[in-house]
C-alpha positions, 0 to 999 in steps of 0.5 A: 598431484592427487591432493590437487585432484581431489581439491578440484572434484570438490569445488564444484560440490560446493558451488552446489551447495552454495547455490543451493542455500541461494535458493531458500535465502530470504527474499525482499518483496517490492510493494508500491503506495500510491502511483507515479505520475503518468506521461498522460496526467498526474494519478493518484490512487487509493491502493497498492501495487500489488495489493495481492502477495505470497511470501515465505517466513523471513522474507522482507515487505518493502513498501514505498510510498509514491505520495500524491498529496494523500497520506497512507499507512500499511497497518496489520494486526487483528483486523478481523472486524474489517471483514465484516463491513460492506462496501457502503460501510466502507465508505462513510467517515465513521466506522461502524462498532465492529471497527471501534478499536481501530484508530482513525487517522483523521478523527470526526470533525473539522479537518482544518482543526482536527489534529490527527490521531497519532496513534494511527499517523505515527508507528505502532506495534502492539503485542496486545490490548488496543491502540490509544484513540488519539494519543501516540502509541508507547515507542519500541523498536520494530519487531518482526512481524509474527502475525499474532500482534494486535496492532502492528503499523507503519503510521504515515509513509512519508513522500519517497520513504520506504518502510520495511517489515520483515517477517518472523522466521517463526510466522505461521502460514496463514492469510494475513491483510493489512489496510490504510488507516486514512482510507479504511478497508476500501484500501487494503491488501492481502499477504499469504505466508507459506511454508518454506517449501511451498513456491512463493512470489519472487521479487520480479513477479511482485514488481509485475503484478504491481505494473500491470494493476496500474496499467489498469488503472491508467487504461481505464482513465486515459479515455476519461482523461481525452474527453475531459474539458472538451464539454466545458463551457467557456470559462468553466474548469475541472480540477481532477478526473475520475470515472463517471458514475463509479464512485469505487475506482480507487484512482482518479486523474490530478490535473485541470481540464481543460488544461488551456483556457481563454479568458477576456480581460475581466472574465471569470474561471470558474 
């Protein structure tokens, strides 16, 4: 009898000390690519949701790719060069010298003929030295990310694909960015590492934080996208909204305005 009576006292000792590994397990960190389709239009966007987050050593990042026709790739590594560019370096094809080693997805020249560059549209984690400027990186399987890798990228996140990286139970605390390879710095984002007794994001409060910067988002382009078209001469069609004079928001609307138009037999649409 009091065999039974000690086995009782001690099962919730460990039911404590379960819920108590609990607590400090390894977390996975939803981030989204890109933005669903709205009940308002199509939206397409340069960014992630969140692009901000914290995050202990050995959790999980998730990425999920809603693809909306442009590609993406989350990319980390020595990107200390991007820090260096202004916003209207930013936005030219052809990065400046600081970024020179830094692979361009679509190199310079005719889209229509251009091959993409495979190490940037193609995985590629390197301890050291450069990527090669067109020519895929040598394949290995994906290590955990230490945050001392030169160049460490998910290449092109396909249509609904995941892609998942986890971090090394040994990566120092630190700010850590990644970017897009096809958008460059314009499309980036932030990931803090704290040390495991320091209070990091949980998966909820990242799934939040990406939801609410796309409310944003859509808020901004629901009244551009009421307007658009009411102006348009007859016969006359957008294809896509954006905002007016702001050529930085990184969101735009993917549909025709307006979206009913009346053509006579042997008119035009242009």
């Amino acid at each position: 009898m009091l065999k039974r009576v000690g086995l009782i006292l001690a099962l919730p000792l460990v039911a404590m000390a379960l819920a108590s590994c609990s607590s400090t397990s390894h977390q996975t960190l939803a981030v989204q690519i890109d933005a669903a389709t709205t009940s308002t239009f199509n939206l397409e966007a340069i960014a992630y949701f969140p692009d901000k987050l914290t995050a202990h050593p050995g959790d999980t990042l998730q990425f999920h790719s809603n693809f909306r026709g442009e590609p993406h790739t989350v990319t980390f590594g020595a990107l200390a060069a991007i820090d260096k560019l202004t916003p209207q370096q930013q936005l030219l094809r052809e990065p400046p010298p600081e970024a020179k080693d830094i692979p361009q997805f679509f190199p310079l020249g005719d889209p229509a003929t251009t091959e993409p560059g495979q190490s940037a549209a193609q995985p590629c984690f390197l301890d050291s030295g450069v990527p090669p400027p067109t020519k895929a990186c040598p394949k290995r399987a994906q290590p955990d990310f230490t945050g001392t890798q030169a160049f460490y990228s998910s290449g092109w996140v396909g249509a609904d694909q995941t892609y998942s990286m986890k971090l090394a139970n040994d990566i120092k605390p630190g700010v850590y960015q990644w970017i897009c390879l096809v958008h460059g710095p314009e499309m980036r984002g932030k990931l803090t590492v704290v040390a495991k007794g320091q209070k990091a994001d949980k998966p909820a409060a990242v799934t939040s934080a990406g939801q609410k910067k796309l409310d944003g988002f859509i808020a901004k382009l629901k009244p551009v996208a009421a307007k658009a078209g009411t102006d348009a001469k007859p016969g006359e069609v957008s294809a896509g909204i954006g905002i007016p004079n702001d050529r930085l928001f990184p969101a735009g609307g993917m549909t025709f305005a307006p979206k009913v138009v009346s053509i006579p037999v042997g008119g035009t649409v242009t």
